[in-house]
C-alpha positions as CSV (number, residue, x, y, z in Angstrom):
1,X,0.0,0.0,0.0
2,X,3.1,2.3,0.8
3,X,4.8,1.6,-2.6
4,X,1.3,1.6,-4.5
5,X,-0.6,4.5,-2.4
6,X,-3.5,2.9,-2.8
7,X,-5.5,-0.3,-1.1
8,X,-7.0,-1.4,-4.5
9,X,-3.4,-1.0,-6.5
10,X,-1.9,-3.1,-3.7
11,X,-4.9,-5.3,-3.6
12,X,-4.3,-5.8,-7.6
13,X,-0.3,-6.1,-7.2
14,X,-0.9,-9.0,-4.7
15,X,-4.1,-10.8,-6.8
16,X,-6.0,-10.2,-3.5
17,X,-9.2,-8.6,-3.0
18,X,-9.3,-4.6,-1.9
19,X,-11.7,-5.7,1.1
20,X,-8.7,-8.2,2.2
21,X,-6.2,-5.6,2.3
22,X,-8.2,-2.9,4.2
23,X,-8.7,-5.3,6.6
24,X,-5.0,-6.4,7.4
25,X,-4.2,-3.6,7.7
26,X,-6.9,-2.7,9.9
27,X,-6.2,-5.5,12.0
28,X,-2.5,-4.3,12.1
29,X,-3.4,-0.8,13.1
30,X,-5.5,-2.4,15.9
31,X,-2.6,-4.7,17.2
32,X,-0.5,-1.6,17.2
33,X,-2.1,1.2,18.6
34,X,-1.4,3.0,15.6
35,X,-2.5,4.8,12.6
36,X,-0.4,3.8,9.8
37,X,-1.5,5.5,6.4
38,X,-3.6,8.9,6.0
39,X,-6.7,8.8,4.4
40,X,-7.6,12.7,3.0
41,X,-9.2,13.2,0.3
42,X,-9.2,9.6,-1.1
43,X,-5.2,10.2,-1.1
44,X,-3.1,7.6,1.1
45,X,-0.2,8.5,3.1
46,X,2.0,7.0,5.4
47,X,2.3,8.6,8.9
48,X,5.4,9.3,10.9
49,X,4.4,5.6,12.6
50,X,3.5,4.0,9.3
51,X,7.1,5.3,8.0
52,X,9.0,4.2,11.3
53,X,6.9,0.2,10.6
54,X,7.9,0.2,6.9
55,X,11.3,0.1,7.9
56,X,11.4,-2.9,10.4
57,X,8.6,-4.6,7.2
58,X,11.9,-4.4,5.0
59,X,14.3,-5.3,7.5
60,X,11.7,-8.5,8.3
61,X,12.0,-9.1,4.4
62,X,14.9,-8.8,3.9
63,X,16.1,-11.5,6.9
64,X,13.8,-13.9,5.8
65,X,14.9,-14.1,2.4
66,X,18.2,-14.5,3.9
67,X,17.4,-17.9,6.0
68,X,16.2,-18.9,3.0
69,X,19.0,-18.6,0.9
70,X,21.5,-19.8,4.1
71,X,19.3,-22.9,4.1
72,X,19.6,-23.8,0.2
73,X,22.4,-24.3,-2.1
74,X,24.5,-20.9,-2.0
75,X,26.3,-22.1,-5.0
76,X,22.9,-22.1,-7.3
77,X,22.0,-19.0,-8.2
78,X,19.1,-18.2,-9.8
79,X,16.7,-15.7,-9.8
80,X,15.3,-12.5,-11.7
81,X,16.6,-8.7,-12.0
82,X,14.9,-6.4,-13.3
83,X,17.0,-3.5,-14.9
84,X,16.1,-0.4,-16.2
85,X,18.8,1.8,-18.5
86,X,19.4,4.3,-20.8
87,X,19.6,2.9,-24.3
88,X,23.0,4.2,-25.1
89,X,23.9,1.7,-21.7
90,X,22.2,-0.9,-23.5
91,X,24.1,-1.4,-26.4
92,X,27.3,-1.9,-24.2
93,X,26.2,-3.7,-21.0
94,X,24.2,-6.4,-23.3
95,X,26.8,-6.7,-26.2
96,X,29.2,-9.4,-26.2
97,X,30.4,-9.7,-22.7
98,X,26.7,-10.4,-21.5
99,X,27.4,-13.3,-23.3
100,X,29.8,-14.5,-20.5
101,X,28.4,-13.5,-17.8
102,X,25.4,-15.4,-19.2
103,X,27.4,-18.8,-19.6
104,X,28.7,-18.3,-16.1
105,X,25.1,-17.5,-14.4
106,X,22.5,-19.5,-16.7
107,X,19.8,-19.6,-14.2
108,X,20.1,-15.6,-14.1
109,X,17.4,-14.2,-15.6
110,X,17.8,-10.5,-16.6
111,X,14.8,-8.5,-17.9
112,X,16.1,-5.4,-19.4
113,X,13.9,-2.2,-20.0
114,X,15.0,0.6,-21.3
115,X,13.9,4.3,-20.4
116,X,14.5,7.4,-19.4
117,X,15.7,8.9,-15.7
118,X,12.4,10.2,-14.4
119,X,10.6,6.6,-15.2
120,X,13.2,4.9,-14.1
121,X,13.1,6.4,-11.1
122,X,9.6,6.4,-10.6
123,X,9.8,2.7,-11.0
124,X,12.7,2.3,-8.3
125,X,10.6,4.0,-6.1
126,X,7.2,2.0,-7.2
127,X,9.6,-1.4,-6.6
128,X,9.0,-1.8,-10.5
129,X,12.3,-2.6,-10.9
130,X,15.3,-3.3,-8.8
131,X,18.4,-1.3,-10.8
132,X,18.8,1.5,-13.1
133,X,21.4,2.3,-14.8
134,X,21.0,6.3,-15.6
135,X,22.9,8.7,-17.8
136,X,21.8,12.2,-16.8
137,X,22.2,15.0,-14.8
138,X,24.1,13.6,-11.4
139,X,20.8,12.3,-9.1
140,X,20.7,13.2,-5.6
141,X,18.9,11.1,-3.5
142,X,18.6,9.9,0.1
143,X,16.0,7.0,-0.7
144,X,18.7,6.0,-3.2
145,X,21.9,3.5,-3.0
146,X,24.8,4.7,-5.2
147,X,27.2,1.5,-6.6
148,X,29.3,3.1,-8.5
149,X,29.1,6.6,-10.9
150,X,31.5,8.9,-13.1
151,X,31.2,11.7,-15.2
152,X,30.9,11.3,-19.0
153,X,32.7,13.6,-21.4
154,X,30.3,14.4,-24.6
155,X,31.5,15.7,-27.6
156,X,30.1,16.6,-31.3
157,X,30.9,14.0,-33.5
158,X,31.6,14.1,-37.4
159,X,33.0,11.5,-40.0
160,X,36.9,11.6,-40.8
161,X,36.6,13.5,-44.2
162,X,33.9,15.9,-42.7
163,X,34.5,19.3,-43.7
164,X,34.9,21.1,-40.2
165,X,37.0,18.0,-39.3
166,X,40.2,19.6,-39.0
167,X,38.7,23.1,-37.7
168,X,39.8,24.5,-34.4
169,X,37.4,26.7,-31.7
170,X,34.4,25.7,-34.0
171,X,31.3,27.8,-32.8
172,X,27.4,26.3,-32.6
173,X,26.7,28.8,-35.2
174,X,28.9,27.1,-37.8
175,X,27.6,23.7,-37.3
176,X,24.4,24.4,-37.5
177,X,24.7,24.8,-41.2
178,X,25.3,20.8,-41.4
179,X,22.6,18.3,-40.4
180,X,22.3,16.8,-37.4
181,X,21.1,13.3,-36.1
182,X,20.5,13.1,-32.6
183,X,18.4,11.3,-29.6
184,X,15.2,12.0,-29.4
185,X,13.8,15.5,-27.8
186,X,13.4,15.7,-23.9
187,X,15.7,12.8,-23.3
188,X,19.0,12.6,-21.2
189,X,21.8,14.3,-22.8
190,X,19.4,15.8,-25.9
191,X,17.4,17.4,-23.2
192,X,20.7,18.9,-21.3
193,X,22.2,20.2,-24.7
194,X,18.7,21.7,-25.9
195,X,18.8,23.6,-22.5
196,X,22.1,24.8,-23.5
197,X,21.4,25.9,-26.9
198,X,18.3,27.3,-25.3
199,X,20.1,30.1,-22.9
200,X,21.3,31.4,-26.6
201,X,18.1,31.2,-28.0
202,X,19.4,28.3,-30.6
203,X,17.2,25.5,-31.5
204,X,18.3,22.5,-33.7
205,X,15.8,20.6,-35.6
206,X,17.6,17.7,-36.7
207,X,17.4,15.2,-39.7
208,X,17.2,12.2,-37.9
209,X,15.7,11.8,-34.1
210,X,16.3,8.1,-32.4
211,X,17.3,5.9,-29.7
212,X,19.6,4.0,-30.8
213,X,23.0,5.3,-30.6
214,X,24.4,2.8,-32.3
215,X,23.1,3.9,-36.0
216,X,23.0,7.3,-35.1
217,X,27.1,6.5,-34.8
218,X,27.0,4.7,-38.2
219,X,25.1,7.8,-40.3
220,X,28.0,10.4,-38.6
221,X,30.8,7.7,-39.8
222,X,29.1,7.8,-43.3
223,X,29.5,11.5,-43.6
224,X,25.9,12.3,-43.4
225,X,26.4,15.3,-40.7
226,X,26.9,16.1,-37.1
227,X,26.1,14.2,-33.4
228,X,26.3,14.9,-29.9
229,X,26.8,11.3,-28.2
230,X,29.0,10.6,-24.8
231,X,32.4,9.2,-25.2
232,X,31.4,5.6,-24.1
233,X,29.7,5.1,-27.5
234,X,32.1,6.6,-29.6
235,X,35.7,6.3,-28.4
236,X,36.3,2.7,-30.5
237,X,35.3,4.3,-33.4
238,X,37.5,7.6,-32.6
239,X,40.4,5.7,-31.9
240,X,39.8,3.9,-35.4
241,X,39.9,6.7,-37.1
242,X,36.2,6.9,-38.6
243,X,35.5,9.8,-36.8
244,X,36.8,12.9,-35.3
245,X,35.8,14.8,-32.4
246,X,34.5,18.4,-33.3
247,X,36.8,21.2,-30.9
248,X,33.4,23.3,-30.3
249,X,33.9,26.3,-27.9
250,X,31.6,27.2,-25.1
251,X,29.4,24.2,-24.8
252,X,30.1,23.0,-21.1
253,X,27.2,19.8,-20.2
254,X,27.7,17.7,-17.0
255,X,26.4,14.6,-17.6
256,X,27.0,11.4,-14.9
257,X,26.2,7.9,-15.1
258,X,25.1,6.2,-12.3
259,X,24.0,2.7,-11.1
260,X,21.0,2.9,-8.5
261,X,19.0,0.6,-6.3
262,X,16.7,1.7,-3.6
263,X,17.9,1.9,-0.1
264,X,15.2,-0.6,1.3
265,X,15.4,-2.8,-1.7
266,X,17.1,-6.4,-0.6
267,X,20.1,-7.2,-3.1
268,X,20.0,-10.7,-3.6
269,X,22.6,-12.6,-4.6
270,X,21.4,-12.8,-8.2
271,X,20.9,-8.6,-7.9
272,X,24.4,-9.0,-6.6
273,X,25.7,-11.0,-9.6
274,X,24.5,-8.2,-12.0
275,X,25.8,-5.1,-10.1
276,X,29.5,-7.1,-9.7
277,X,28.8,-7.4,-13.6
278,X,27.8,-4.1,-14.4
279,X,31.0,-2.4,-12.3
280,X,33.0,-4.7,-14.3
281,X,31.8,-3.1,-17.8
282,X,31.6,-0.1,-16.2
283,X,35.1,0.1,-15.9
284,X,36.6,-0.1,-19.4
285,X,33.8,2.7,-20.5
């Protein structure tokens, strides 16, 4: 009811009836002495007491599942994780090195979703998922365990034989006379680099608009025009030579990726698995 804020989301979350759920918790007020959610305006709230309980419910959890883990085969593991990323996160943490972390952990099941930050952290907080894996502005946030995080360099990003290729101190001005292919509007790093362009009253409307990183990357190598990806998707093909890295003055974006759980979420050892994965990947990014 806490995660759900509602009796007849909960009620549906749990395949149990709304009446049933009213009336444990009832009965649990009762026991207690104690009035554990708010009910204004048909809105439901926890109370101070109903916040200070939720935390011994997770800490109940959370020891149970342990017992029942200490009293199986520690050496099995199996289990699902639910993880949420940015797309351009995607492309690297499933490529081919999943593949070996699969082999090693078959009875792993990972269900991938991919999303933007304010989903994703609507679903940590909903216990929709159990990581993300963001690439945004640098999230603060108490209810929020931080694994690991770095900043990512961006840059503008144009094939080898482009003709500003070899230009120094380049301004926005002067590439916006080339097309551009970029994410789509409103998310991550797009939506931080229209907010720059936005305090000089510059707009670009680009050719192409998509998720996938990975073609945008091809169309830039093929000449076509102009990108703005992080350096994690585009330093293999830098260092090969098929594109260069546009010297643009002026454009200063802070952008941070970041692997989250939720504070009161219990990391199994699966969960575990995956995060010891993920900081591995993370690491040659």
């Amino acid at each position: 009811v806490a995660e759900r804020k509602s009796f007849t989301k909960a009620a549906e979350a749990l395949l149990y009836t709304q009446s049933t759920v009213s009336a444990q918790i009832k009965q649990l007020e009762t026991e207690l002495d104690a009035v554990l959610f708010d009910r204004i305006n048909h809105r439901i709230s926890l109370t101070e007491q109903g916040r200070e309980l939720l935390k011994y419910a997770h800490q109940l959890v959370n020891i149970v599942e342990e017992i029942k883990l200490d009293s199986g085969n520690s050496d099995d593991c199996e289990g699902v994780v639910r993880f949420a990323m940015a797309a351009s996160i995607c492309n690297i943490m499933m490529g081919e090195t999943y593949l070996t972390f699969h082999k090693k952990h078959p009875n792993i099941i990972v269900k991938i979703y991919e999303g933007e930050t304010d989903g994703m952290c609507y679903d940590l907080d909903h216990n929709d998922i159990d990581l993300a894996f963001i690439v945004d502005r640098h999230q603060y946030n108490k209810d929020y365990v931080t694994v690991f995080e770095n900043k990512v360099m961006m840059h503008f990003v144009a094939g080898k034989d482009f003709p500003l290729a070899k230009q120094r101190h380049l301004s926005i001005e002067q590439l916006l006379e080339y097309p551009f292919f970029l994410t789509e509007k409103g998310l991550s790093y797009r939506q931080l680099l229209d907010e720059e362009l936005a305090k000089r009253n510059i707009e670009i409307t680009p050719q192409v608009e998509m998720g996938n990183t990975r073609l945008l990357l091809e169309l830039v190598e093929l000449g076509g025009g102009i990108s703005f990806l992080p350096d994690y998707v585009t330093r293999q093909s830098f260092e090969q030579g098929n594109i260069v890295y546009l010297d643009v003055k002026d454009i200063d974006i802070e952008l941070w990726r970041q692997l989250l759980y939720h504070k009161n979420k219990w990391v199994s050892p699966a969960m575990q698995k995956v995060i010891d994965y993920c900081a591995s990947v993370a690491e040659h990014l």
